[in-house]
Each structure stands twice: as C-alpha cells, then as structure tokens.
C-alpha positions as a Markdown table, in Angstrom:
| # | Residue | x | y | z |
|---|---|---|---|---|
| 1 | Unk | -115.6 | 151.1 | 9.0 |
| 2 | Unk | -112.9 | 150.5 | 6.9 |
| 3 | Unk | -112.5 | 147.2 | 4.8 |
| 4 | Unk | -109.8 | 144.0 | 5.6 |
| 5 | Unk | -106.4 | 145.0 | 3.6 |
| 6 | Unk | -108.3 | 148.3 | 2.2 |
| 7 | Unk | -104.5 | 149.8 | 1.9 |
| 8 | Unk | -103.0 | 147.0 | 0.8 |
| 9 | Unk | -99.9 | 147.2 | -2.0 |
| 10 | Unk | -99.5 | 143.8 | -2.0 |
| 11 | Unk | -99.4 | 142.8 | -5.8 |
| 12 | Unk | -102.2 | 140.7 | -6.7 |
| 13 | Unk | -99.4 | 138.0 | -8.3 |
| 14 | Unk | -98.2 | 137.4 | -5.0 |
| 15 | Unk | -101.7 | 137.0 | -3.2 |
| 16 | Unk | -102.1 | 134.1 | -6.2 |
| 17 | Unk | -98.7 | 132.4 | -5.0 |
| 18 | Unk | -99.2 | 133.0 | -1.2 |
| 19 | Unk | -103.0 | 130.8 | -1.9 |
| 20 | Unk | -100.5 | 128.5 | -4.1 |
| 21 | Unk | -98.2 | 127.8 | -1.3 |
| 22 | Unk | -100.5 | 127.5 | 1.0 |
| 23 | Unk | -102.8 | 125.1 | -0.5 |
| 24 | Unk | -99.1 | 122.8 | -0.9 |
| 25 | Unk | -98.7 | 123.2 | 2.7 |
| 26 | Unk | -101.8 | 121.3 | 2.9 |
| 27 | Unk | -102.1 | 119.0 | 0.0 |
| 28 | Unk | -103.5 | 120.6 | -3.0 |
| 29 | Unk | -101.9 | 120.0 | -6.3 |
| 30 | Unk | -102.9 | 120.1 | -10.1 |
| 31 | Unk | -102.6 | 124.3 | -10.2 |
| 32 | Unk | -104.5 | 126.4 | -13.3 |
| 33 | Unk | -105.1 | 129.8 | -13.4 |
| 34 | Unk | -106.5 | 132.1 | -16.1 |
| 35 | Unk | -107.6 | 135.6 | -15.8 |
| 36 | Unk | -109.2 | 138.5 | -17.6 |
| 37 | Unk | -110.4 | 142.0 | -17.2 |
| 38 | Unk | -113.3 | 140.9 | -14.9 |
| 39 | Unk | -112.7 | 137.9 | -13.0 |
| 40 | Unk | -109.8 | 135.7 | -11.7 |
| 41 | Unk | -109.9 | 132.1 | -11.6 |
| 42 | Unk | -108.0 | 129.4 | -10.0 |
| 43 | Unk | -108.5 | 125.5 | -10.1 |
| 44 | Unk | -106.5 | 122.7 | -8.0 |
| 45 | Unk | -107.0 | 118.9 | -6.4 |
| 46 | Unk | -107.5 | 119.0 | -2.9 |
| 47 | Unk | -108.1 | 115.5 | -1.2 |
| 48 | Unk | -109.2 | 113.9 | -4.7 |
| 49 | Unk | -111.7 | 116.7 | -5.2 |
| 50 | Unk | -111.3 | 119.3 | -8.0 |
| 51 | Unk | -111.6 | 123.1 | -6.8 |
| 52 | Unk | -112.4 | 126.4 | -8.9 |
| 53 | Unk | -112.7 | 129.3 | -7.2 |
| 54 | Unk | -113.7 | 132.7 | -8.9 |
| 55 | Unk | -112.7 | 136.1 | -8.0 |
| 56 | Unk | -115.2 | 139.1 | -9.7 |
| 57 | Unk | -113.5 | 142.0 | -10.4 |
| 58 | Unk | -115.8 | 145.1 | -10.1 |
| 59 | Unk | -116.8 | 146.8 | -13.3 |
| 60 | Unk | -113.9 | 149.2 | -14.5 |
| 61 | Unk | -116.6 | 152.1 | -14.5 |
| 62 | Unk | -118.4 | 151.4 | -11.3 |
| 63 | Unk | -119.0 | 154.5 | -9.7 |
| 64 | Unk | -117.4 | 154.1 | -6.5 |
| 65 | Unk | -114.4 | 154.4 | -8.7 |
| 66 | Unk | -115.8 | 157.7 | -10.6 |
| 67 | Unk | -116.2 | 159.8 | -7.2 |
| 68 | Unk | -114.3 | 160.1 | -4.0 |
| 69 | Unk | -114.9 | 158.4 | -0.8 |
| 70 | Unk | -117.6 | 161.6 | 0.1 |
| 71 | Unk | -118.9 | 160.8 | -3.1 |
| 72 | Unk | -119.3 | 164.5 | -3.8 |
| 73 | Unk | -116.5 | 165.2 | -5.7 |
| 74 | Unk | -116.0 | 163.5 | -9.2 |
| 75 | Unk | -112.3 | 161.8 | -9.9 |
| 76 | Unk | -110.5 | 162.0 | -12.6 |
| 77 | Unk | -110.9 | 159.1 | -15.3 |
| 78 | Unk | -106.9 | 158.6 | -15.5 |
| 79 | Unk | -107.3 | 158.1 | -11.6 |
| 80 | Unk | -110.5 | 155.5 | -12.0 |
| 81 | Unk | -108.4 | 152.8 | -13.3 |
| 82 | Unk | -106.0 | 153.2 | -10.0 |
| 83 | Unk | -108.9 | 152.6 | -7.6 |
| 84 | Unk | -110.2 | 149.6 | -9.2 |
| 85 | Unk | -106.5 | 148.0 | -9.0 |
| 86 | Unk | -106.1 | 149.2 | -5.2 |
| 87 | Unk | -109.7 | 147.4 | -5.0 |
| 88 | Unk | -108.5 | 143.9 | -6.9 |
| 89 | Unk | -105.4 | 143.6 | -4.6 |
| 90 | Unk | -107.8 | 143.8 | -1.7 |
| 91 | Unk | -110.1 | 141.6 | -3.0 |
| 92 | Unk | -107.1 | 139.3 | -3.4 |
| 93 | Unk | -106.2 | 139.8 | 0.2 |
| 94 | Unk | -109.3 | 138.7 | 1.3 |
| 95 | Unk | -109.0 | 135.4 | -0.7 |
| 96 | Unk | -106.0 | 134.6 | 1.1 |
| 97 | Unk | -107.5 | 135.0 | 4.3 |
| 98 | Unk | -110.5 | 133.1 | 3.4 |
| 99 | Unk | -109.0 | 130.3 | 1.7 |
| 100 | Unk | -106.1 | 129.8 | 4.8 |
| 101 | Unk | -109.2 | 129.8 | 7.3 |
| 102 | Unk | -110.9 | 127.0 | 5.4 |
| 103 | Unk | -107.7 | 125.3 | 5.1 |
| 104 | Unk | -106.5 | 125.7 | 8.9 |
| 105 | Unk | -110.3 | 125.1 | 9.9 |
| 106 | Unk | -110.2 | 121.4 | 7.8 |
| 107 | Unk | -106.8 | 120.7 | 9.1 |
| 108 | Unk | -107.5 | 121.5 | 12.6 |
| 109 | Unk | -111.0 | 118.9 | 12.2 |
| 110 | Unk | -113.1 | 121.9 | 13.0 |
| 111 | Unk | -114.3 | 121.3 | 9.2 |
| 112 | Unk | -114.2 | 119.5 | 6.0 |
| 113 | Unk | -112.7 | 119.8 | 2.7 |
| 114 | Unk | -116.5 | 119.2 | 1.6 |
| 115 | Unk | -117.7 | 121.9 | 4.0 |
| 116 | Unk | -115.6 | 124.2 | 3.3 |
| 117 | Unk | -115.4 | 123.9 | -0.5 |
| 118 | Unk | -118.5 | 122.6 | -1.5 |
| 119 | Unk | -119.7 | 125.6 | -3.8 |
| 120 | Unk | -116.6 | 125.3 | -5.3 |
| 121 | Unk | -115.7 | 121.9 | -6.2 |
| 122 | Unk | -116.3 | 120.4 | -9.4 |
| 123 | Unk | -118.9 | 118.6 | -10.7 |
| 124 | Unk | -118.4 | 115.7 | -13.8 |
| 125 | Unk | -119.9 | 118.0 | -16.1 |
| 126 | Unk | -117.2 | 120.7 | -15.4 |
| 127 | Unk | -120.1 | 123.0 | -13.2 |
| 128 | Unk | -119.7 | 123.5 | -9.9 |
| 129 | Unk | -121.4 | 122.3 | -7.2 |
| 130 | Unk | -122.2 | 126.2 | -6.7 |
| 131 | Unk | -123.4 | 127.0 | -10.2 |
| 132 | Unk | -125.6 | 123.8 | -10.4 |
| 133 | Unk | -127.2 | 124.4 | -6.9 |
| 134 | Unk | -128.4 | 127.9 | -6.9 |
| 135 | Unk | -130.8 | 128.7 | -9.1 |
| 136 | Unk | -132.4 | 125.3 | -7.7 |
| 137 | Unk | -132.7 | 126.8 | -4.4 |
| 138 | Unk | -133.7 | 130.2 | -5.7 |
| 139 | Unk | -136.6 | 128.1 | -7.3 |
| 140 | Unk | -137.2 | 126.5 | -3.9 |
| 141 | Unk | -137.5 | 129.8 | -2.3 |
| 142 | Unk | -139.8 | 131.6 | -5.2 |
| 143 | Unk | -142.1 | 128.5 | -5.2 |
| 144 | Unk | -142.1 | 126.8 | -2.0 |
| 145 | Unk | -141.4 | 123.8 | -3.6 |
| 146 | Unk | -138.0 | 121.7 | -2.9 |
| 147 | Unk | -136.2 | 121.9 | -5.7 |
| 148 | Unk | -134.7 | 118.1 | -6.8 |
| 149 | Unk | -131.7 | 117.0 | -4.9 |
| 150 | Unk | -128.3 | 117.7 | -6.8 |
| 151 | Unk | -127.7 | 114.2 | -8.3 |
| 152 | Unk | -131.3 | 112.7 | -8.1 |
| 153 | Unk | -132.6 | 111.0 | -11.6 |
| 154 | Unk | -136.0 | 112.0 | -13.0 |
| 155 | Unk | -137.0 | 108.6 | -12.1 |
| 156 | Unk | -136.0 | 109.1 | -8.3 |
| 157 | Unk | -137.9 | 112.3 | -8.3 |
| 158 | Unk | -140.8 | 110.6 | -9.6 |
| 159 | Unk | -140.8 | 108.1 | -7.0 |
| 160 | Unk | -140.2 | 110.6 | -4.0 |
| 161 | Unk | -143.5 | 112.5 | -5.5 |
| 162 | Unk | -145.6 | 109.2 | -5.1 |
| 163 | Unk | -144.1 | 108.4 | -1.9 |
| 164 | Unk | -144.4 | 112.2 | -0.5 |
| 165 | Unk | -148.0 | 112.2 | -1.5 |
C-alpha cells in the first residue's frame, strides 16, 4: 500500500505556510517555528490555548534510506540523503491533512479545540499536556495502579487514597 503524499514534491516550506494559513482561517495567531536536523516544531494561540506541535524527522541513516524499496539492493550514500527529504515533505503532507481535519472537525462542532489538541497544548510549565501525561499512563499500565490526575496536589492524592480505601 502505498503511503498519503508518498510522491509528493511539495517543498516542506510551503507545507509550514499552508498549516499557517490555515490555522488564520480559523483563528490561530502568535506563530513560532524553529527547526533542526531531526525534528520540526511549530507553536501558535488557538482559542486562548497555546499549541506546539512536533514533527520527528527519521534518522538520516535509517536503513529504509540505505536499501531500495525490495530492500535487496543497497543505495548509494549520495542518494540516502534524497530519500530522507522525499520522506520529510511527506511527513509534512501528512501534518497538513491532520491539522485541517482537526480544525474543520472543531469548526464544524464535531470536536473541540481541547479534543483535538490536547497532547499538544501547553502546559504553565512550558510541557505539554502530551509530555507530562504519558509516562503517567505508561506507569498506570506497568502497575495497574492510576497514575495521579494531571493537575492533582500531593495533598489531593493523599485524600483520594483515604477515601478510595
């Protein structure tokens, strides 16, 4: 099966405007980007909520790069650096289409800003809601145990322990 925009050669500078323009469309302001050789990021204010959203790159020397789609036949290294780009414009495809959906989806009252972004918006400490939740529920999952709620005080813990028992 072959993957969404998998020939795309739409430069990855206009993916980041088209997700620009179309967060305007429907109310996002406060822009920031910054990139580097493995991830993209991009932060805005949508509905008094700050956003980041992260876009991994894959490794430059990840072997689906190194050999061809058979993966019999080993590329040249001059030609690895070519597939990873092909793979980052797709991958900035994609985050157009997602982030449109979840826009048209809030818009239309099928969802919520919340919904929708709520692994990505930002937290008072400058984590997201994403990076503060997940290894709780990993932790929930290896133990059994419910991890503490996202904002909940030692103190309220305490008291849901003595009221659970």
């Amino acid at each position: 099966m072959t993957r969404y925009a998998d020939r795309t050669t739409v430069p990855a500078d206009s993916s980041r405007l088209e997700i620009e323009r179309a967060l305007t469309r429907y109310g996002a302001s406060s822009f920031a980007y910054g990139t580097d050789s493995e991830r993209a990021m991009m932060q805005f204010r949508l509905k008094d909520r700050l956003v980041r959203m992260v876009l991994n790159f894959p490794a430059a020397n990840d072997k689906r790069f190194q050999l061809t789609p058979t993966g019999r036949i080993r590329r040249h290294a001059g030609k690895w650096g070519e597939e990873r780009e092909k793979e980052i414009r797709r991958l900035w495809r994609a985050l157009v289409l997602v982030v449109k959906a979840k826009l048209e989806a809030c818009e239309s009252g099928i969802s919520t800003i919340e919904r929708e972004f709520l692994p990505d918006i930002v937290l008072p400490d400058g984590r997201t809601v994403g990076e503060r939740l997940t290894p709780q529920i990993a932790e929930a999952y290896a133990t059994g145990v419910d991890a503490p709620l996202l904002l909940e005080s030692p103190d309220a813990r305490k008291t849901r322990k003595v009221l659970d028992a």
